[in-house]
N, C-alpha and C positions, 0 to 999 in steps of 0.2 A: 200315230205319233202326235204328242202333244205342241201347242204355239210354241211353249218352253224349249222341248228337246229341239225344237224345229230351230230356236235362233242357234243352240250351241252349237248344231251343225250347219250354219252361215256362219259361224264365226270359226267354226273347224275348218271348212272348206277355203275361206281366206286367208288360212294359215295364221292367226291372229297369235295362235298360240307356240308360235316360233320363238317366243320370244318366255325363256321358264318362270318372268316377274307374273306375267299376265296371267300363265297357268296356274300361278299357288296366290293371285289374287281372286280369281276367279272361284277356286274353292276356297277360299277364304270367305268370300260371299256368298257360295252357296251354302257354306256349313251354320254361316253365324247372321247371313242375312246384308243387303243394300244400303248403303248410308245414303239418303235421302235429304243432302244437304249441298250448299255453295257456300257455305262459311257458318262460322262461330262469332259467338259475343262474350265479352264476360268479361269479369273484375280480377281473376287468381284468386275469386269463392265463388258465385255464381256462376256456370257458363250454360249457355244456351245454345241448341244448334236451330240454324233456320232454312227451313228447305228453299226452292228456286221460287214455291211459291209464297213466302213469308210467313209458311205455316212454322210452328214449334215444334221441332223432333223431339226434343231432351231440352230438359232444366235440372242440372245436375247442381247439387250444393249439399254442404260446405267447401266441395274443395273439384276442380277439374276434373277428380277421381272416381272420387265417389259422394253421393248419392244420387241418385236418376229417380225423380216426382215426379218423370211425367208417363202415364199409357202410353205409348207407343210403339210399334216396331212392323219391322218389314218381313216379308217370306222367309224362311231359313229352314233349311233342309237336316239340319242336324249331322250327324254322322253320316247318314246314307248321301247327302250334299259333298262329302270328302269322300266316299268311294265312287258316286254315281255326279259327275258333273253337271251343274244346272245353272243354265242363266236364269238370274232373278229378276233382271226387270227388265223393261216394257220396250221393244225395238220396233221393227218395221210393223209388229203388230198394233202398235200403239193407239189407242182412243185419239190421238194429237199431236202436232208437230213437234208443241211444247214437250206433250212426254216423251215423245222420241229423241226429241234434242238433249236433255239431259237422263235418260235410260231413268226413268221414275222408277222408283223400287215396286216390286209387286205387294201389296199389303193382303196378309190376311183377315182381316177385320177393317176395311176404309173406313176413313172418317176418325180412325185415333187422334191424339195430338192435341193443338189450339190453334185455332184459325178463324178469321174472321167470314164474314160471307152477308149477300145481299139480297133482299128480298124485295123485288118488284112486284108497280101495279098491278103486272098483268098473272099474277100470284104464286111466280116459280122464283127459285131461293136457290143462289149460285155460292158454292162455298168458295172462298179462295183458297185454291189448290188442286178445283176440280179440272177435268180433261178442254174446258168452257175457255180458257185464261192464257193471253200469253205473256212471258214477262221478260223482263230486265232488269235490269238495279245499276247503281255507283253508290259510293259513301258521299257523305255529305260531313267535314268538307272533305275531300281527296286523300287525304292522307289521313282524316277522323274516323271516329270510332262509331259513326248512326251508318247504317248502311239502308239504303231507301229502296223496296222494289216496285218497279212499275207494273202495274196491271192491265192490259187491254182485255173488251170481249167489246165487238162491238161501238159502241155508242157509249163503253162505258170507262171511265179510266179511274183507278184507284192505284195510289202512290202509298203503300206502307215502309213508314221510314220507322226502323226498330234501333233501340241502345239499349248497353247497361250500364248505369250509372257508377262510376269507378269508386264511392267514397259507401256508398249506402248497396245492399243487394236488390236491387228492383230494374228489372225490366220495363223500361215505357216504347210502345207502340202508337204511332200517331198514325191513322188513316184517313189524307185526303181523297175524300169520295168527289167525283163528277160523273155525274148519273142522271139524266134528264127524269126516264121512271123509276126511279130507285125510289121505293117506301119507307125501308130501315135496314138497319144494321145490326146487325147480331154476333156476336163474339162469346166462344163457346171451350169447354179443355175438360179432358179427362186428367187431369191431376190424380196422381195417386202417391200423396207423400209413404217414405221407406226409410229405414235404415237400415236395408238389409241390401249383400253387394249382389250385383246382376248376376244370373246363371251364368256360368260360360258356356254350355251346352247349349243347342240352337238355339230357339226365339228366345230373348230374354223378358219373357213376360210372366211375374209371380202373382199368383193366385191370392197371395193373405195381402197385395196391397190397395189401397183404400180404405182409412177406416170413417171416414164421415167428412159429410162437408155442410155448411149451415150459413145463413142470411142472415147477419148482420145490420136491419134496420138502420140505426142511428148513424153509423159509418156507410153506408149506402154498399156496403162489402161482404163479397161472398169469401168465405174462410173453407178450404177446406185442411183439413189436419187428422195427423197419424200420433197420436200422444204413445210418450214410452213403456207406459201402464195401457195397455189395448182392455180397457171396462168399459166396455158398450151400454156396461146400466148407469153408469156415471152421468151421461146424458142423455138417454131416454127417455126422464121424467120433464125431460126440459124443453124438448125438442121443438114443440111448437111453443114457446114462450120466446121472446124478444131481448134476443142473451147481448152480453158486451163482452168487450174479450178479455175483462177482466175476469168474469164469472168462468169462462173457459178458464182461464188458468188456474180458479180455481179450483175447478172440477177436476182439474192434470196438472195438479203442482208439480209432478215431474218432468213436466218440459215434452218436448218431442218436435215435431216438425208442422210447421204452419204457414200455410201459401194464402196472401189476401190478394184478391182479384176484384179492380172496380174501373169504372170510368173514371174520366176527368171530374165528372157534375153528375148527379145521382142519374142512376139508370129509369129510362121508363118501364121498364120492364123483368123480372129476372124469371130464373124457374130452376130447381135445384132437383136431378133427378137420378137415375139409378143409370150407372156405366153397366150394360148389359151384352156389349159384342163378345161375345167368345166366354160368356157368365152364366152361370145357371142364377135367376133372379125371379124373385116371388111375382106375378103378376099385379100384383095389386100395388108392388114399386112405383113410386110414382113415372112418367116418362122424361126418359134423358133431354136437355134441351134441343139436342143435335137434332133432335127430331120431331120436338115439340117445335120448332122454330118454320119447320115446313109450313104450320098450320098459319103463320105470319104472326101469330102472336105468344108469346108465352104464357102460361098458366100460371107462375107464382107460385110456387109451391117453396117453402125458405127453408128444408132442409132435409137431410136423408142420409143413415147410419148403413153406409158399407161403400163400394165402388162407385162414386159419382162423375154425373156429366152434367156439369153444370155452364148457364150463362148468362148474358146478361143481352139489354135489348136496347137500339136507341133511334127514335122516328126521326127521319130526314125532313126536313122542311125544307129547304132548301137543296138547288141540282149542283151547289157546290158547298160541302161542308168537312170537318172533320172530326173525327171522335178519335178519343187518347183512350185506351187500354193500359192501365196498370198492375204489374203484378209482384208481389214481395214477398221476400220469405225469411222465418226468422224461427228460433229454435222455442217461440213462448208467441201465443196467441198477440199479446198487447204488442209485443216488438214488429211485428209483421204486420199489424194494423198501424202502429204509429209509423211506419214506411210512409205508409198511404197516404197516410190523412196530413202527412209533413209535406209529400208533393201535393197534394191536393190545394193545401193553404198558403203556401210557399210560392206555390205558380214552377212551372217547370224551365221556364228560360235560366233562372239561376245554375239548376241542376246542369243543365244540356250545356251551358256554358261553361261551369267548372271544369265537366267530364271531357269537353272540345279541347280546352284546353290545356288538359292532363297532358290527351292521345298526340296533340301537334307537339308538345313538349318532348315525347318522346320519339316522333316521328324526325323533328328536325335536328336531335340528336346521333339518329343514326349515323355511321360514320360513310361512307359513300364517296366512291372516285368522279371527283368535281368534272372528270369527263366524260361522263355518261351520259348517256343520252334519259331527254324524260321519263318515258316508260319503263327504260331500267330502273332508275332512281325510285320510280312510284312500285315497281312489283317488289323491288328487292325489301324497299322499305316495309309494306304490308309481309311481309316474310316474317321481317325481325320480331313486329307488333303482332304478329300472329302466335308467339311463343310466347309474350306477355300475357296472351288468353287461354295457354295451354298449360302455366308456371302457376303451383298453389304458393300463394302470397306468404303461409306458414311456415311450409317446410322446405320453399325452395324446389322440391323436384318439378318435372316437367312432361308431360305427357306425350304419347305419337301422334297424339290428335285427341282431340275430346268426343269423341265416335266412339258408340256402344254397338255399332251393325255395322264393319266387325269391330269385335273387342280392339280397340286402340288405345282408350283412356287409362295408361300407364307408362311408367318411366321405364324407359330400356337403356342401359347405362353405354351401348354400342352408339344408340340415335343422339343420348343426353351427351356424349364425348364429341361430337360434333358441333351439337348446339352451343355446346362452351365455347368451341373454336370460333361459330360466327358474330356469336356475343363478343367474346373479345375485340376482334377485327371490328366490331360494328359500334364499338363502346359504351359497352354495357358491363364492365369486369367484376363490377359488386353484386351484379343477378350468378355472375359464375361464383364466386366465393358461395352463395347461398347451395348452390345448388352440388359446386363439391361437398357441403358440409351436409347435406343429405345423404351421400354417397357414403361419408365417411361414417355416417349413425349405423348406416345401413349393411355394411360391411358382414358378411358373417365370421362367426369366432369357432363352430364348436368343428369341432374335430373328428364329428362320425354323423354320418348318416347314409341312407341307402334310398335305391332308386329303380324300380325296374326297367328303364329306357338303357340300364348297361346291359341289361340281358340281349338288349337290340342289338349288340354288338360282340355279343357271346363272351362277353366279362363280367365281372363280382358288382353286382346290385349294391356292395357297398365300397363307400368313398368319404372321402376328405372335403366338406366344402370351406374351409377353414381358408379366409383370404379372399374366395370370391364371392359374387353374388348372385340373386336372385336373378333369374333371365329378365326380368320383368317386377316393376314395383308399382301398389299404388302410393299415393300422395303419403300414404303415412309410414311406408316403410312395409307393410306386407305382401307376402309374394302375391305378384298378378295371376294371371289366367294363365301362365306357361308354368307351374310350379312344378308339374312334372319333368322338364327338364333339369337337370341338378344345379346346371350351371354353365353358362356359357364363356369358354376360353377366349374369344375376341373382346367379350366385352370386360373382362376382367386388365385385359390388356390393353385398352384402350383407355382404363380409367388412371392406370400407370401414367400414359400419353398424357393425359388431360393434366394429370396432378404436376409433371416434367413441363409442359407449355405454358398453364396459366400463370405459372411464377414469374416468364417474362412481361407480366401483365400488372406484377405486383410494385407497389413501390420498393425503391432497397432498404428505406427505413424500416420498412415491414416486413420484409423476405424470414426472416429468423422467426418470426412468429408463425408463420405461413408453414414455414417447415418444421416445426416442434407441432403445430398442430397437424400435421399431415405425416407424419414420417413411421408410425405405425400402418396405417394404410397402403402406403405406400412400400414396405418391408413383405408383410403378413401379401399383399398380392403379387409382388416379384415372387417371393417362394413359392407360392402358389403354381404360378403357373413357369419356374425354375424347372418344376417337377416334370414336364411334358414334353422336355426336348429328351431326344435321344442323339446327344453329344456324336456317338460314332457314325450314328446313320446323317448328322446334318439334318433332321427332319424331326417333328412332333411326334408323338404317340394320339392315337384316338381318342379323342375328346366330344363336346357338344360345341359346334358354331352355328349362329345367327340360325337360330329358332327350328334346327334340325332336331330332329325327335331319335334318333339315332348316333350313336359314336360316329364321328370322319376324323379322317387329316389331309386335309387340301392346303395350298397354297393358300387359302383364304388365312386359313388358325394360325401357320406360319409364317405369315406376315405381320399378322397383329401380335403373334408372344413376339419376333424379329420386336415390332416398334418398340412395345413394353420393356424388353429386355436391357435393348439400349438405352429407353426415357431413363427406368430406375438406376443403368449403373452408372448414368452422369450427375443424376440427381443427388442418386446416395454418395456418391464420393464429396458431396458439399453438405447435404445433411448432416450427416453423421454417423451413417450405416458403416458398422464393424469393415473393413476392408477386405478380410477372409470373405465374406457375405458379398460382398461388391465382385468378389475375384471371380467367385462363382457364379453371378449371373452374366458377367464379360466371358469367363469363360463357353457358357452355353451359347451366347447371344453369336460369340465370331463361328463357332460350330453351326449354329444355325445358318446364319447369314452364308457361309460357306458353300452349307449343304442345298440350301437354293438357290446360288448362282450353279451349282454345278449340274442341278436338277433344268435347268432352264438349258443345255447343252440338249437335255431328253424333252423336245417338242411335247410332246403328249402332257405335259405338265398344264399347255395350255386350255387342254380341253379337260385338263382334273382342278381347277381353279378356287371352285365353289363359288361363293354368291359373289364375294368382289377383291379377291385373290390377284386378278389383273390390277386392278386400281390399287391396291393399296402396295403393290410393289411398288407402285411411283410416287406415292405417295400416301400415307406419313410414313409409310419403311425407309429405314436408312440402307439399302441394298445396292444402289449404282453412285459412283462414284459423282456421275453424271448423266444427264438423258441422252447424248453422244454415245453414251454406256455400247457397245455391238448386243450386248447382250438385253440390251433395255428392250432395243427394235421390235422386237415380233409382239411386243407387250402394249408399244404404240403401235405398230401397226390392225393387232387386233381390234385396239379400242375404238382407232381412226377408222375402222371399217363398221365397228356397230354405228357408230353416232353418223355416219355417210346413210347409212342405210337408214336410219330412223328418220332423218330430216329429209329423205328424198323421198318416204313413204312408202319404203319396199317392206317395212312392217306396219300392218295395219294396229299392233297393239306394241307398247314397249311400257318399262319402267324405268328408272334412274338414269334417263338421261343427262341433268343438269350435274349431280354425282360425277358422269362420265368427264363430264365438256370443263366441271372447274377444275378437274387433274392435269386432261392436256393442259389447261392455260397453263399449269405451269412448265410441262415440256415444248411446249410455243418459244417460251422465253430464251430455251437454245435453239431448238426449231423455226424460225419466224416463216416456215415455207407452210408452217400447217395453221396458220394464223385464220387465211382466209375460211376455211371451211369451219374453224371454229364461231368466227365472226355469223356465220350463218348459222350454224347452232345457239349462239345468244338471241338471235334475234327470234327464232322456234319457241324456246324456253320463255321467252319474255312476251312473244303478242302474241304465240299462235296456240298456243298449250291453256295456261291456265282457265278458269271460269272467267269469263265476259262480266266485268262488273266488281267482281268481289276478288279478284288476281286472288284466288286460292287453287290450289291442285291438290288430285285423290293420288293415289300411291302409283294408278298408271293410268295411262293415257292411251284411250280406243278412236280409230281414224273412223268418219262413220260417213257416210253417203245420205243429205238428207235433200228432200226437194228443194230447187229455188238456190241451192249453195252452187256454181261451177267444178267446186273443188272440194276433196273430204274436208270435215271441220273434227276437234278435240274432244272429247266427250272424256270428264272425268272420273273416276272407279276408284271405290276403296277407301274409307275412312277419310271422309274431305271436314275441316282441313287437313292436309295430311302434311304434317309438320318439318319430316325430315325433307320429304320433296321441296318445299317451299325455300328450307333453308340452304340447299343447294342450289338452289337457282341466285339466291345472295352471293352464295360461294363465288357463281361463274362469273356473276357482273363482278366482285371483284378480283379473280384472279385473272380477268379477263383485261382489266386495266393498270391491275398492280399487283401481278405474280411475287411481284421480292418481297411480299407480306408473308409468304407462305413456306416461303424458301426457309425461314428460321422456327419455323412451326418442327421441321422434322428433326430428330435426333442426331447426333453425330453416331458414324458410322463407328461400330465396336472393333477396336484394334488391339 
């Protein structure tokens, strides 16, 4: 038996997997591979992820979505990951505490990525990120957009404090070194600009990316670039002559993708060589720096046509100094250089200043109940701002996380009908308009297509997606990585919800505009999912819900067509939907509604629920008249017993807790007897769960036993940031102070 199978059976035997978020997280990780992160950066076009040790996972641009320049990725098992369960990263086996503490993803090629690293006098060269390193981090300032991590080994303390400049696309890294033997600094990245979308199939690692990267003399800047014409002879008569990036563009007047990477102040050093982990590469390639850097010097080499690894060098004179890393990217050689050489000349306190205070601009506008307590106020906050870096500036939509290991970096219009709600609530109503108007581009119109995931269900492969959507979107509107499913029934109902809610958010001068532009949308997906009640039965017909690859009908689907049904037939009766058309969906909607109080008399309903079938009966369903409801009881009572057991540690793994804890808050508000146990669930959610430093959370949360702790500590899993989580946890601090916000969020009940 391998270390691997060895952890998933410590993690089998502590029953971790009681809990079925954990289990379809866990092959989510083993099929697509470990996110390798504590938070994100970025403008709504640039974003960057940075792991614990301030290394660079991903530099994805133009858009949250898509495109990913940079090498990287962690183990991933592919299909046989989904049949054969595997932990991916590093536990009691671990090289280090550090990796233990945050579960390091297992890399098949170390050393991907961009990271800086130190080479002392006594001639060994410590990369930051390696098992050597322990860290920590805060943002600077607290509610800002630089998040700063600290580094110990030793005698050695390096502070890297990283941003992204919100007006320009450039990443600047500043690293304070104090290092008594410290000789130099080296900073190094396999860049491989693309324009082509990530696999969805295991490692997302494509072979045709790289096509060159070259030394920049006068700018003191290494360029590497993937132009949209791939002529390798275009520049290979050029390659060692002393090009400017005007000359590049003319060699690629068609544009393409271009990363400039330089120091503050020219480098002493650079070496531009061939990315060879996992490559078949000619020998005579010159060597990647990663590994020229060992030798303590670089060789200089200024350029090299295919997969580079390139970096740069800078001699420490000083046992306390710092060096700035900058990097920028832009769709034309000159624009990507002129980033640079604008900070460069400019000086960067203007920049750092602007971007400070963008982020407090938008931090001090969250909306937030004046009696919270600090920590809530700071987590919930960092919540809100953390969908400003998951939101393309263009189109409005909004991703689950900007995580490619697993695939997350997409709009799911189930996650995005939420986001709306805490935008709203947290007042932000003009990011919701943007992002309904996404929804509405995105809508499908035709009226025939087929699907083999019906045959899962032993029905006709062909169907209607006419009215709903894609399970899953990128930034510009095309299907994500769940295309194979047809179409997802909650989420189509919940954008109903969304389009019914945010109106009260609208001014009334504006409301008539609001509705002439939404009210096909809002038509074309009532009938949609009209179609899916079975009026006699009280019940749905078999559909797709929340990212099931098979037809159901749970409680879950029937509560979201229930919300949908009722948003639109309150909606349309103001719109100006035909009344015949209105009568129809009132008429399905109290059939429905019916046939699930009547279903709740048969127990067993509780344990056919689907993914959150219990919650959304309480909420946004208009189903109980009140939470007093008799019938409501086993609905609270079930919930009141997960969230008891998650906070008391009788599950050592769980997900959507904070989801859980802001629904009771609003059944608290009749109940004030379940007050307390929720107050102790806020308080979980808010200090004891997220990453230490960066208040982000992965999709679940694993209790883990490390030395030196008395007590288990949180260990985050699964596309970090991970969006919706975050935004849940805003949810609880407010409906945890101010339930009567939420109370008008649901539909009136269909009579």
């Amino acid at each position: 038996m391998t270390k691997k199978e060895e952890d998933i059976s410590d993690w089998e035997e502590a029953d971790v997997f009681r809990d079925p978020v954990v289990r379809a997280d866990f092959r989510s990780e083993s099929f697509q591979g470990g996110t390798n992160a504590i938070g994100a950066l970025g403008n709504g076009r640039l974003t960057v992820g940075i792991s614990p040790w301030s290394e660079l996972i991903y530099f994805r641009w133009p858009t949250p979505s898509y495109y990913d320049h940079l090498r990287y990725f962690t183990k991933a098992y592919g299909l046989k990951g989904v049949l054969f369960l595997k932990d991916v990263r590093w536990g009691k086996n671990a090289p280090s505490l550090d990796w233990r503490r945050y579960g390091r993803p297992y890399e098949v090629h170390p050393g991907l990525g961009a990271r800086g690293g130190i080479y002392f006098q006594q001639g060994n060269l410590s990369w930051l990120g390696d098992e050597t390193w322990t860290s920590s981090r805060q943002y600077e300032p607290e509610e800002g957009p630089i998040l700063c991590t600290q580094l110990l080994r030793n005698n050695v303390k390096i502070e890297a404090c990283q941003w992204v400049d919100w007006n320009y696309d450039l990443l600047v890294q500043e690293f304070r070194i104090k290092a008594k033997f410290a000789e130099k600094f080296f900073y190094y990245s396999t860049f491989a600009p693309s324009k082509k979308f990530d696999p969805i199939l295991g490692v997302p690692d494509s072979k045709k990316r790289g096509f060159a990267a070259i030394y920049l003399p006068e700018q003191s800047i290494i360029l590497y670039f993937q132009p949209d014409v791939k002529k390798k002879s275009r520049l290979a008569p050029y390659l060692d002559e002393k090009l400017l990036p005007e000359q590049i563009d003319k060699l690629y007047p068609e544009g393409g993708i271009f990363i400039a990477m330089s120091l503050l102040t020219p480098p002493d050093g650079i070496q531009i060589g061939a990315d060879r982990r996992g490559r078949s590469i000619s020998k005579k390639a010159p060597m990647g720096a990663s590994e020229n850097a060992r030798k303590g010097k670089l060789n200089g080499n200024t350029g090299f046509i295919g997969p580079a690894d390139a970096g740069l060098e800078r001699i420490l004179k000083d046992e306390e100094t710092k060096v700035t890393v900058l990097i920028a990217v832009a769709d034309t050689a000159v624009d990507s250089v002129k980033i640079v050489t604008d900070a460069q000349s400019q000086g960067l306190n203007k920049m750092k200043s602007e971007t400070i205070k963008y982020w407090l601009n938008l931090s001090e506008n969250v909306n937030l109940p004046p009696q919270a307590k600090p920590t809530e106020k700071r987590v919930a906050q960092r919540s809100i701002t953390n969908l400003l870096i998951g939101r393309d500036r263009s189109s409005g939509a909004i991703v689950a996380s900007p995580s490619r290991q697993p695939a997350y970096h997409f709009d799911w219009p189930r996650d995005g009908a939420f986001f709306d709600l805490a935008l709203d609530l947290a007042g932000f109503s003009e990011i919701v308009d943007q992002h309904l108007d996404f929804y509405r581009r995105t809508q499908r119109k035709k009226r025939f297509s087929v699907s083999p995931t019906w045959l899962l269900g032993l029905k006709s492969p062909f169907y209607s997606p006419r009215g709903h959507w894609h399970s899953n979107l990128y930034t510009n509107g095309k299907g994500g990585n769940l295309s194979i499913i047809p179409y997802e029934i909650d989420e189509t109902s919940l954008i109903i919800w969304d389009l019914w809610r945010h109106e009260q958010f609208i001014q009334e001068i504006e409301r008539p505009a609001y509705q002439n532009q939404f009210l096909e949308v809002l038509e074309l997906a009532a009938n949609a999912i009209n179609t899916y009640v079975k009026k006699r039965k009280g019940w749905i017909k078999r559909g797709f819900e929340d990212d099931n690859h098979v037809p159901h009908a749970t409680l879950h689907g029937a509560t979201a067509v229930l919300v949908g049904l009722a948003s639109a037939m309150d909606a349309g009766r103001r719109w100006g939907t035909d009344p015949k058309q209105v009568k129809l969906w009132r008429t399905s909607a109290i059939a429905l509604r019916i046939g699930i109080l009547r279903r709740i008399e048969n127990k067993p309903i509780l344990n056919k629920s689907g993914w959150r079938g219990i919650q959304w009966s309480l909420f946004p369903a208009p189903l109980f008249e009140q939470y007093n409801d008799r019938l409501a009881k086993p609905f609270i009572t079930k919930l009141m017993k997960e969230v008891q057991e998650k906070i008391e540690k009788k599950r050592l793994g769980y997900g959507y807790l904070a989801e859980q804890v802001f629904i009771l808050n609003l059944v608290a508000s009749e109940k004030p007897e379940i007050r307390p146990l929720l107050a102790r669930a806020v308080n979980e959610i808010i200090n004891l769960i997220p990453i230490s430093g960066s208040d982000c959370y992965g999709e679940v949360t694993l209790r883990i036993n490390m030395p030196g702790h008395s007590r288990l500590i949180s260990q985050q899993r699964t596309s970090i940031p991970h969006l919706w989580t975050g935004v849940c946890a805003y949810l609880a601090v407010e409906s945890f102070y101010r339930p009567e916000r939420f109370l008008t969020q649901i539909p009136p009940i269909p009579k």
